[in-house]
C-alpha positions as CSV (number, residue, x, y, z in Angstrom):
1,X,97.6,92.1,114.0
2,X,98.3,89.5,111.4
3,X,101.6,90.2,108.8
4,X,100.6,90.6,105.4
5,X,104.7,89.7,104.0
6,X,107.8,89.3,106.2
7,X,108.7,92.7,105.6
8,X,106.2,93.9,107.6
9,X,107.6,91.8,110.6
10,X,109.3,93.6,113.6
11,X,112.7,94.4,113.2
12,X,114.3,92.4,116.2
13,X,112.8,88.8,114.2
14,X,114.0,90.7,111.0
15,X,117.7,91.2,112.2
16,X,118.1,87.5,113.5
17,X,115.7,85.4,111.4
18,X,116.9,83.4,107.8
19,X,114.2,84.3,105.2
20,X,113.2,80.6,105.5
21,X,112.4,81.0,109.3
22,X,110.7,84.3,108.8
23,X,108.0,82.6,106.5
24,X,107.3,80.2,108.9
25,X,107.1,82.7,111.9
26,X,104.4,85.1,109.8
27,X,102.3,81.8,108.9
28,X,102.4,80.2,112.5
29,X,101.8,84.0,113.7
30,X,98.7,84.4,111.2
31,X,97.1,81.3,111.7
32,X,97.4,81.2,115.5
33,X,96.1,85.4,115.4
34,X,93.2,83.5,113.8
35,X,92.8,80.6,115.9
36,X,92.9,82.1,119.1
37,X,90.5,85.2,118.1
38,X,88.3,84.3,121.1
39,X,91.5,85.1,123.7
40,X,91.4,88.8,122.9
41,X,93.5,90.1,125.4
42,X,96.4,87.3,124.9
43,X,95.5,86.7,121.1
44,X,98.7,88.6,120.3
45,X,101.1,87.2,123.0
46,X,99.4,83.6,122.1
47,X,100.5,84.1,118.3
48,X,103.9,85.2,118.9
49,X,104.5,82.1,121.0
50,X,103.2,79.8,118.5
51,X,105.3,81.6,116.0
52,X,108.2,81.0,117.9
53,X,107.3,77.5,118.7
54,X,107.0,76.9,114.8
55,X,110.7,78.4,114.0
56,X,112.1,76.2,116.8
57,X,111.3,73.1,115.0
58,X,113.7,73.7,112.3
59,X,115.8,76.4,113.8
60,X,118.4,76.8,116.5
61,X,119.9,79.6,117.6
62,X,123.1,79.7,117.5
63,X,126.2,81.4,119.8
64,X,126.6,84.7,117.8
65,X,122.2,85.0,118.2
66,X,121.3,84.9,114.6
67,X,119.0,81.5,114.1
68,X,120.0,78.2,111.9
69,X,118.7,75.3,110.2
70,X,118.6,72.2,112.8
């Protein structure tokens, strides 16, 4: 189901995330929940990948697992 602010994000992207990197996970997340509302079985599993794909073009994780800028 599609986040309405980060807040309402699970708490294992919560705990890791910078607040910069949670905005772009809940609007890749959104917009792929939307895009992909054909795939109903995968629609979620689809969105959280694009989500992550998103955050991975400006993030990195680093050693300690908490995510930073590139």
């Amino acid at each position: 189901m599609p986040y309405k602010s980060i807040h309402d994000l699970p708490e294992s992207i919560k705990k890791h995330l910078p607040k910069e990197a949670l905005s772009i996970f809940k609007s890749a997340f959104n917009a792929a929940f939307e895009e992909y509302k054909e795939q109903k079985a995968k629609r979620e599993e689809i969105a959280h990948k694009v989500a992550w794909s998103a955050v991975k073009k400006k993030f990195v994780k680093s050693p300690s697992g908490n995510w930073i800028s590139k």
